[in-house]
N, C-alpha and C positions, 0 to 999 in steps of 0.2 A: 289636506291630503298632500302627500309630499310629490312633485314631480321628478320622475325615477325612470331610467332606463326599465323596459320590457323585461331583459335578460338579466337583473338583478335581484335581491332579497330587499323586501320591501319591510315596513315595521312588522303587516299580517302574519308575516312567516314565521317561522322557527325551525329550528334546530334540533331533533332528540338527544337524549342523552345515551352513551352505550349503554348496555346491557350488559350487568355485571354480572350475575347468572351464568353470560355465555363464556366468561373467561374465570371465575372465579366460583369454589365453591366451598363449606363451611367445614372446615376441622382438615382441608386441601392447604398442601403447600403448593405455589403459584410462585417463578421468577418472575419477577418485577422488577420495571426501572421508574426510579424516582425524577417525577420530573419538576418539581418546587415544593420547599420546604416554608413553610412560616411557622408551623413552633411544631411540637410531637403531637398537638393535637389535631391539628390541620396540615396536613399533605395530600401532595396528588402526584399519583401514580399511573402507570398502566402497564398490563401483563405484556410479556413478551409476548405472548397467542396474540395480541393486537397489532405485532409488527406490519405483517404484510399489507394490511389496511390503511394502515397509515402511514406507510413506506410507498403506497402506488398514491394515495389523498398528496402528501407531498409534493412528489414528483410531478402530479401534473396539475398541484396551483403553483407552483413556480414555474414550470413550464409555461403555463398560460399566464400569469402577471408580470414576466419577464419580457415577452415578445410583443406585449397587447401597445398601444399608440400609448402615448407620456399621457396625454387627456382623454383619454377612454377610461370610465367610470369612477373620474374623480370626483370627493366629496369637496361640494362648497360647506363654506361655514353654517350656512342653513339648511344643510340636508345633515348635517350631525347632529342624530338625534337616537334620546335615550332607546336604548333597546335595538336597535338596527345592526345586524350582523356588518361584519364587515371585514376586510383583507389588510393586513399589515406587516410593513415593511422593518424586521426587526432582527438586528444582525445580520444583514443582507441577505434575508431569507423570509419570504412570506409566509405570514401565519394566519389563522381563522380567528373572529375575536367577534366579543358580541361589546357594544358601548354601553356603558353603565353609571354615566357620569355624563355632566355637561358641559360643554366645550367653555373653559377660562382661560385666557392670553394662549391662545390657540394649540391648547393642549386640551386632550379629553381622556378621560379614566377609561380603560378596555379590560374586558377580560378575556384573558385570552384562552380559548374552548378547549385546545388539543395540550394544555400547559397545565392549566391551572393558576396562574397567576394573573393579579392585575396590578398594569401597570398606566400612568400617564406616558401618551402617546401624541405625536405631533401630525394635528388632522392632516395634513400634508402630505403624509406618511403612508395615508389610508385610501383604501377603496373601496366600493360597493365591492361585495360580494358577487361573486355570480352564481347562478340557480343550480351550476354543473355542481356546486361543493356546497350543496344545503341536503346529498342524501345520504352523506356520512356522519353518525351521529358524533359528537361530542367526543372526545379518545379520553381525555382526565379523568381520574377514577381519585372521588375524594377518599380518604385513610385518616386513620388514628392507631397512635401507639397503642393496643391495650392496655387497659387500665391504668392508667395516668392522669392525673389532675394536678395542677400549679400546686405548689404547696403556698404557696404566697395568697391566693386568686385569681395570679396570671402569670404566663410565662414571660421568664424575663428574656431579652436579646442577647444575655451572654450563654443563657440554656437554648436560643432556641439557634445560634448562630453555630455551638458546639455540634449540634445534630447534625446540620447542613456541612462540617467540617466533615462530620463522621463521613456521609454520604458521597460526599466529595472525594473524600480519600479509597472507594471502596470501589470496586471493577461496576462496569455498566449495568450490570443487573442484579438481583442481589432474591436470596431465595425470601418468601414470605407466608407465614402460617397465618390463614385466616381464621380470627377464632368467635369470630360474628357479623354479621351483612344486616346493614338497615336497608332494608326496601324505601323504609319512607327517605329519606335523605340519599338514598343511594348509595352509600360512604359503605367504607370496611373499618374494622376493628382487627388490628393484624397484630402478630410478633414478627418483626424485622431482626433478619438475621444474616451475619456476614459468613461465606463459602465455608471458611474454617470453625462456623457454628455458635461464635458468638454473638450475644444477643442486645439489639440496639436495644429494645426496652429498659434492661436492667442499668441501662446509664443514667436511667430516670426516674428508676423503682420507687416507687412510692409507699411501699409496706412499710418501711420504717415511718412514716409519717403520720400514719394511723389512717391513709388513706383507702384501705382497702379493707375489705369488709373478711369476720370470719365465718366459717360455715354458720355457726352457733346463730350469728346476728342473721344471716338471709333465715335458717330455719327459722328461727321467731318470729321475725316478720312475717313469712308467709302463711305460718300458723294459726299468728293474728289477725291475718285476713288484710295486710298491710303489704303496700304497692313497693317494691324493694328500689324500682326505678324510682319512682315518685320522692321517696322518702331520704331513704340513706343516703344517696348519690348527691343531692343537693342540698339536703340544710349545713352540712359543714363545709360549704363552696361556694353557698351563696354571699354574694356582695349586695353593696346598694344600690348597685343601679342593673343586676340584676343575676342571673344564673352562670356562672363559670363554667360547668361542664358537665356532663352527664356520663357514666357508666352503667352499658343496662344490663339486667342482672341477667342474660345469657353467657354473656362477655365476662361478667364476673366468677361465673360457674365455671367456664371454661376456662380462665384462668386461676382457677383453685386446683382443676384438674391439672392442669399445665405444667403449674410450680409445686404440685405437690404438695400445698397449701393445708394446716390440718387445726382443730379445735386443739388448746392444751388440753385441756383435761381425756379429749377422748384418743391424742397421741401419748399420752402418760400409759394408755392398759395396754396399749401398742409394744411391742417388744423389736428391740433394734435401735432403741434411741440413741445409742452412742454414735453415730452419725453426725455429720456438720448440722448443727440446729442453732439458732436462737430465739428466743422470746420476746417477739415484736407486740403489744399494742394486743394482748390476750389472745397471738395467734402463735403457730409454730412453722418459720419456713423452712423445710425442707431441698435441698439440694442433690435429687438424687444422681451423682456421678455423671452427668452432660458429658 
């Protein structure tokens, strides 16, 4: 058992995760700012509705890790330990971070709660926690582009560094259609889109790729009494050493609905097809006038 200041987060403890529920809700656009990017399938966000919360959480753990004595709840090398929340000093601004790594030449892997990213951190850097900033849950809201998958089996650094360009260049919040919420994972499946209504997905559409499903194939599957998740989504993603990504078929529904997505044969009895169309992969996408 570790010897730990009274007024600290000891390993017992934890941290909840927000409540995406409370800010976020299914077929709702939601401003959003992006707060780290690692590829279109892995982002973490959080709504603008979470400012004020984490605009007062801010303001008074820097206020308190600013003023507090230089040796007041520092970590020796032997109190860094997996799983231990903890405070860090990063861009001259303290942030909340849970450890998820173990301390090698006196750097340790964090994650950091209110970010979403993890970076190697110099324990020196860090401090206990205190109990005052264990009742705000977690701010990072993980995200995916809907319906995207590598077309490779991974994303590459020059796709996933474009995105981070994209986001970079785009004002601080940016609107977002959520068009499915995993409770189990907590994460969103969103379309990202810029003020003037362009859409980040589409820099990474996948339709041509064959990677998105047409109505035709979910209807048969489900027919057959065949799991749409289970089935489509992974055998043409899967690698060897294991599962590339998933698309679950809410998400895929909704985005059939979205992009106007339609079976050939059953847009051929359809009248109106002189319209922008082409013929993807035995589908037909539709453009209707954005």
């Amino acid at each position: 058992m570790l010897d730990m200041p009274s007024d600290v987060m000891g390993l017992s403890r934890t941290i909840g995760k927000v409540d995406v529920l409370s800010y976020f809700a299914q077929g709702e656009v939601t401003n959003v700012r992006i707060l780290h990017v690692l590829n279109p399938n892995r982002l973490w966000l959080r709504s603008v509705g979470q400012d004020p919360v984490v605009n007062k959480m801010y303001d008074e753990l820097n206020e308190c890790y600013h003023v507090i004595g230089h040796d007041r709840w520092c970590m020796e090398p032997n109190k860094v330990q997996h799983g231990l929340y903890c405070a860090v000093l990063w861009n001259g601004n303290w942030e909340r971070g849970r450890i998820v790594g173990p301390l090698i030449g006196g750097r340790v892997k964090v994650y950091f709660i209110d970010i979403g990213m993890v970076e190697l951190v110099d324990y020196q850097k860090m401090k206990f926690l205190s109990n005052v900033f264990s009742t705000v849950p977690e701010q990072a809201v993980r995200a995916s582009l809907a319906g995207l998958i590598p077309r490779n089996g991974a994303w590459s650094r020059a796709e996933s560094d474009t995105l981070t360009m994209l986001v970079n260049a785009s004002p601080q919040h940016l609107p977002a259609l959520t068009l499915n919420i995993n409770h189990k994972l907590n994460a969103l499946d969103i379309v990202l889109k810029e003020p003037n209504g362009d859409c980040f997905n589409e820099n990474f559409f996948c339709i041509e790729e064959g990677h998105f499903p047409s109505i035709e194939e979910i209807r048969t599957s489900l027919a057959r009494g065949l799991d749409y998740e289970e089935l489509y989504s992974r055998l043409p993603h899967a690698r060897k050493n294991g599962i590339v990504e998933q698309i679950s078929r809410t998400t895929c529904e909704n985005m059939v609905k979205l992009f106007d997505i339609k079976v050939v044969k059953n847009a051929k009895k359809e009248k109106g097809d002189e319209g922008n169309t082409s013929q993807l992969n035995g589908i037909e996408n539709y453009h209707s006038g954005e």
